[in-house]
Z-matrix of the N, CA and C atoms (Angstrom, degrees):
N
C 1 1.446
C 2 1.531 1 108.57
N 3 1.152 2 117.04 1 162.23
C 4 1.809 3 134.32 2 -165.39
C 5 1.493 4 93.99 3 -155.27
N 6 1.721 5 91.08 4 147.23
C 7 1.192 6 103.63 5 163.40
C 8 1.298 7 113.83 6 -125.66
N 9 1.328 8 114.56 7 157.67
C 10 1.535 9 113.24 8 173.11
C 11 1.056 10 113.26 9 -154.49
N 12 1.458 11 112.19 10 132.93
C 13 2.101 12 114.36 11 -152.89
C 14 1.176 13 101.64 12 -73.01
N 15 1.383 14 120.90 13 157.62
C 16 1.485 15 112.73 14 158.28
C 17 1.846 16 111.95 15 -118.75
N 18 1.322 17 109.72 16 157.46
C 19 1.353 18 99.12 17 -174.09
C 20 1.276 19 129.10 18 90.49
N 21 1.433 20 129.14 19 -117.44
C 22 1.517 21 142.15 20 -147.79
C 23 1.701 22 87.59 21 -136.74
N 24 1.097 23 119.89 22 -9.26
C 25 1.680 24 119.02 23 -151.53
C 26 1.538 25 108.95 24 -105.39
N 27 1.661 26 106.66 25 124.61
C 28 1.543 27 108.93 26 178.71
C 29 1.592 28 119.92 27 -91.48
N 30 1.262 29 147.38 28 154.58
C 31 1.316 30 158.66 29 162.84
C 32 1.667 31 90.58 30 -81.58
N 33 1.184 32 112.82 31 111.58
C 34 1.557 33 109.45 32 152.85
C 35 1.687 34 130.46 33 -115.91
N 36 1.326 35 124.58 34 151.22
C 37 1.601 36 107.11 35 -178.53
C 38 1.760 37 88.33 36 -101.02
N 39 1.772 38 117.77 37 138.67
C 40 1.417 39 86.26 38 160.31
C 41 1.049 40 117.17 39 -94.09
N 42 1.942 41 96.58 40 179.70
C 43 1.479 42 109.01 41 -178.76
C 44 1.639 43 105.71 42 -107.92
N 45 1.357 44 104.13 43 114.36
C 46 1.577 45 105.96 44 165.85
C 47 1.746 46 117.28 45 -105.11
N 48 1.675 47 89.55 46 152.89
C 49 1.522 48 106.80 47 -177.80
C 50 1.382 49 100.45 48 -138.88
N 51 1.340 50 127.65 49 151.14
C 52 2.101 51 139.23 50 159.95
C 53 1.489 52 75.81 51 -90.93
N 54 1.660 53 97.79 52 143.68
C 55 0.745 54 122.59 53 160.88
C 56 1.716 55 111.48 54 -116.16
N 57 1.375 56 103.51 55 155.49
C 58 1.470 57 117.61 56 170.17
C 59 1.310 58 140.23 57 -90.09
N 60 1.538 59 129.74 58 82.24
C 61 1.563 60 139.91 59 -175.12
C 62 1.550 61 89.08 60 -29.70
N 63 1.841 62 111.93 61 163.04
C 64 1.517 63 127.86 62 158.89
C 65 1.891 64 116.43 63 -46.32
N 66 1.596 65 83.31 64 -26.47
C 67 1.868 66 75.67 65 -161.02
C 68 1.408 67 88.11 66 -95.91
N 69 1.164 68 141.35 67 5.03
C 70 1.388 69 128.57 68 165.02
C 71 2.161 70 108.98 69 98.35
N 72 1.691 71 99.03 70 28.35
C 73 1.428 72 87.47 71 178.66
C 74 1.453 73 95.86 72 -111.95
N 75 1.187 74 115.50 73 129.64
C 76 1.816 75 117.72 74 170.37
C 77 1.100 76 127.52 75 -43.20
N 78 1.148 77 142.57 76 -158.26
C 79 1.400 78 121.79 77 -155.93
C 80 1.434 79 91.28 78 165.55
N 81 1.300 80 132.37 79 71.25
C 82 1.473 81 145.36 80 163.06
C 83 1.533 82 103.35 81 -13.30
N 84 1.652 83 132.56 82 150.99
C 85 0.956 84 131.34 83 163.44
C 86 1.814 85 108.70 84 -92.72
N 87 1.053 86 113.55 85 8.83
C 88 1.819 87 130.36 86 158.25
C 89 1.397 88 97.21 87 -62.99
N 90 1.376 89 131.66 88 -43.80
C 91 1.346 90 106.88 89 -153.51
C 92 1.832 91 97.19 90 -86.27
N 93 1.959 92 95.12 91 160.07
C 94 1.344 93 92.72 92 -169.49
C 95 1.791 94 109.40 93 -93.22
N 96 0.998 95 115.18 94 123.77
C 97 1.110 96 117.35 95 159.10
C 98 1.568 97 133.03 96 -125.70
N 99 1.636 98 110.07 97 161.97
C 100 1.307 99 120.31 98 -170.89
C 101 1.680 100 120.91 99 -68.72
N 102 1.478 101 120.80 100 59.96
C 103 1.700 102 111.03 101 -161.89
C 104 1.299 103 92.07 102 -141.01
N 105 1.211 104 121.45 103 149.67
C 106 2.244 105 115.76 104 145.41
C 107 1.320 106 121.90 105 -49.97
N 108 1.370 107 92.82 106 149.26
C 109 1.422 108 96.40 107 -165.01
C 110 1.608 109 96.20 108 -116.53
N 111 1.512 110 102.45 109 163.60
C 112 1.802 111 115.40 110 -170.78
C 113 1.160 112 110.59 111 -125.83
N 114 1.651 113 108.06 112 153.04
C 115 1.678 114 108.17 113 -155.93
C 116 1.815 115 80.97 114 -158.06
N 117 1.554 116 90.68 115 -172.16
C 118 1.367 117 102.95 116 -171.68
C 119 1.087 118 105.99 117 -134.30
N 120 1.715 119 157.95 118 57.24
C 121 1.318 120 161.63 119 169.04
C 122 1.780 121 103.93 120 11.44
N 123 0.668 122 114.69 121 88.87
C 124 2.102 123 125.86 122 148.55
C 125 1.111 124 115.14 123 -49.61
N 126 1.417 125 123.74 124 -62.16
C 127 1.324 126 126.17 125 -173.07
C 128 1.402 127 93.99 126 -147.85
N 129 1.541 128 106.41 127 170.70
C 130 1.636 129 126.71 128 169.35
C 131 1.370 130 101.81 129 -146.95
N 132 1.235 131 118.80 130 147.54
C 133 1.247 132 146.52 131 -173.14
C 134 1.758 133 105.58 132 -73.41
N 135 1.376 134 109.07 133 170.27
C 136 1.483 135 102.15 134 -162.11
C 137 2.018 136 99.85 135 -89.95
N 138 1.438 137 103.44 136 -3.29
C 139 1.434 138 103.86 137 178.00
C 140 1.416 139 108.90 138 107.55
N 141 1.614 140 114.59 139 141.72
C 142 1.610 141 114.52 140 176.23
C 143 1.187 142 117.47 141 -72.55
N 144 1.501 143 100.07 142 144.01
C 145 1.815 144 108.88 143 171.73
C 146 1.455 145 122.43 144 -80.67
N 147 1.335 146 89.42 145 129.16
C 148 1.851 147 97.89 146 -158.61
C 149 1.749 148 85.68 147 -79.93
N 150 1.363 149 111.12 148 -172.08
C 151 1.397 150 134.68 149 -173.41
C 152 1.559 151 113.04 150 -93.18
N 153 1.473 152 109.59 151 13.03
C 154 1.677 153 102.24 152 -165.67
C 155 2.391 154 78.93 153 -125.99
N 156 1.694 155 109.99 154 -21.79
C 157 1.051 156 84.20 155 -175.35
C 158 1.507 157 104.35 156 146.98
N 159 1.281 158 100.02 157 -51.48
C 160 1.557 159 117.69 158 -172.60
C 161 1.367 160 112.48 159 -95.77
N 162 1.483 161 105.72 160 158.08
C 163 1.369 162 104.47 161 177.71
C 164 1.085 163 136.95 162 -112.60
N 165 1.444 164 122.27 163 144.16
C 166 2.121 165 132.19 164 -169.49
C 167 1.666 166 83.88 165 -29.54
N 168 1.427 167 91.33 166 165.87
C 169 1.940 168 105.89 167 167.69
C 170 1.903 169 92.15 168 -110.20
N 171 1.050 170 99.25 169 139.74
C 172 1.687 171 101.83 170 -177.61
C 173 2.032 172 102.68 171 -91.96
N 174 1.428 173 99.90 172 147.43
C 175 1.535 174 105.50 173 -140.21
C 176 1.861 175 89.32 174 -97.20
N 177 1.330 176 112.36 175 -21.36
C 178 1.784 177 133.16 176 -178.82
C 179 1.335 178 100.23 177 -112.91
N 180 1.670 179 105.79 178 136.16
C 181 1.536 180 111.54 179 155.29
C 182 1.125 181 114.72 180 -117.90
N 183 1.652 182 114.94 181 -162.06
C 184 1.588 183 114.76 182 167.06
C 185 0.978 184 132.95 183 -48.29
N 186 1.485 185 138.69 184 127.82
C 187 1.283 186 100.95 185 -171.14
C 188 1.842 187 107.48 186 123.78
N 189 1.217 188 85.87 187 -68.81
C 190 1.796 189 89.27 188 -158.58
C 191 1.752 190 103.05 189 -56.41
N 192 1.365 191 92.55 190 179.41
C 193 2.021 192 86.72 191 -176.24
C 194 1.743 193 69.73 192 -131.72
N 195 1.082 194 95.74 193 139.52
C 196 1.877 195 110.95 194 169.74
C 197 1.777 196 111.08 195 -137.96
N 198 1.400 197 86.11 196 168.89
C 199 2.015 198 95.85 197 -179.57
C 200 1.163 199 99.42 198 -114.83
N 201 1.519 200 107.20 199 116.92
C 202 1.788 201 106.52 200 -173.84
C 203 2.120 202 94.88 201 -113.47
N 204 1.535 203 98.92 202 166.83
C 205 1.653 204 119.19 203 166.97
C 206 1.967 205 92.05 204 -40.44
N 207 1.324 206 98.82 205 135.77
C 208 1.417 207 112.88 206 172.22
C 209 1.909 208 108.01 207 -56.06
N 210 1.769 209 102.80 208 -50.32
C 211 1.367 210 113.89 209 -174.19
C 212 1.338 211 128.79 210 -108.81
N 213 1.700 212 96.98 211 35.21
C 214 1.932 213 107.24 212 173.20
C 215 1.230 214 91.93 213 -86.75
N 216 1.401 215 138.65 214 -66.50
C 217 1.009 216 134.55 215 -142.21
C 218 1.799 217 123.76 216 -43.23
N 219 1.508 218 125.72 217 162.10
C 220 1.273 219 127.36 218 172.46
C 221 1.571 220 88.49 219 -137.05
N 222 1.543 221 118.13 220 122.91
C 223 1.601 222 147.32 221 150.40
C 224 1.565 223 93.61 222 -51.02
N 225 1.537 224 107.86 223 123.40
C 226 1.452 225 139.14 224 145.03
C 227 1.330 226 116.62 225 -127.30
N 228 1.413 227 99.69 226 158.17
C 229 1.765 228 114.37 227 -175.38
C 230 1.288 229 97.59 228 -117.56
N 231 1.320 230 122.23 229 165.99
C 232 1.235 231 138.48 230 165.76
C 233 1.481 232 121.78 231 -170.86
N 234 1.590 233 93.49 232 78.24
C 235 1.581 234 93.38 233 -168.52
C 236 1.482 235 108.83 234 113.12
N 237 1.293 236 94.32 235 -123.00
C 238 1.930 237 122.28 236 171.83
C 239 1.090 238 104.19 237 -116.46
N 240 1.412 239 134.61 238 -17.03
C 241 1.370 240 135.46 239 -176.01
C 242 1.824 241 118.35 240 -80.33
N 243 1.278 242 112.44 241 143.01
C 244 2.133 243 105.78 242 -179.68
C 245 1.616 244 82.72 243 -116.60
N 246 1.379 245 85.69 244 145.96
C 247 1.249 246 119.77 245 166.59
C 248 1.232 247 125.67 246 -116.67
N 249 1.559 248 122.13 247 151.55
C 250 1.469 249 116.52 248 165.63
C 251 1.400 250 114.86 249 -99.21
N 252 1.032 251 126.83 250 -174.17
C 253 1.801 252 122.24 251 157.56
C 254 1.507 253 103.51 252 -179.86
N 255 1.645 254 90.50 253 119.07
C 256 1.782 255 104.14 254 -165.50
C 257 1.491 256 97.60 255 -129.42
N 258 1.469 257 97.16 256 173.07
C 259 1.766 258 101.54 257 179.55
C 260 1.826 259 95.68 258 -91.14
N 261 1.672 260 103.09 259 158.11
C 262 1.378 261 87.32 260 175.13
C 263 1.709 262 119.59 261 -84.27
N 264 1.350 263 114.70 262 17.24
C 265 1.350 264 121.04 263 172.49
C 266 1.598 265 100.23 264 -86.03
N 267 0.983 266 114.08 265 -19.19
C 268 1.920 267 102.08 266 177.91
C 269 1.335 268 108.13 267 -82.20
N 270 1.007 269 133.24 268 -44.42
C 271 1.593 270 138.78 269 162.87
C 272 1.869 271 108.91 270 -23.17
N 273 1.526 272 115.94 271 127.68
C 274 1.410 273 120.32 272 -148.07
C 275 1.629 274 93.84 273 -105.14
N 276 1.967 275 97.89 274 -53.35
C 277 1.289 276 110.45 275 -155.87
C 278 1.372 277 98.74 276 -131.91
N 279 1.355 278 124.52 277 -179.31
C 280 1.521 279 123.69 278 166.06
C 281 1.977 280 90.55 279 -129.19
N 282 1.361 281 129.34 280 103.35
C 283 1.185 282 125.93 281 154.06
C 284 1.101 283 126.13 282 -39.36
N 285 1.678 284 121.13 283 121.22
C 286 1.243 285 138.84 284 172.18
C 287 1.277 286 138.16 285 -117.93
């Protein structure tokens, strides 16, 4: 199975990291915290249809790693593989 967004909507894989407290105790990326979260765009959708006909230009492509809303996302499976799938209005940053 494949997915392929339609619309405004990106496929993302995320990207996890542990992070390291000052005093040097790790810090699982399990635990929940209050921040954006980062992913890596798979695919992007062909863009929303505006009201005149035509469609938005999407601002992320394949490829890019971006910082999206912690709580846009919707969990898909495919396989063994997780997926994300967000609007491209939740998307914060494009990592560079």
């Amino acid at each position: 199975m494949k997915l392929r967004p339609i619309g405004d909507h990106l496929i993302v894989k995320a990207l996890t990291a542990e992070e390291t407290s000052a005093s040097g105790i790790i810090i699982p990326d399990t635990v929940d915290k209050e921040r954006p979260e980062r992913g890596e765009v798979i695919a992007a959708g062909p863009g929303k249809v505006l009201e005149n006909g035509s469609r938005s230009t999407m601002d992320v492509k394949a490829g890019d790693k971006v910082v999206f809303k912690k709580y846009a996302p919707d969990e898909v499976k495919v396989g063994k593989d997780e997926f994300l799938v967000i609007k491209s209005d939740d998307v914060m940053a494009v990592i560079e």
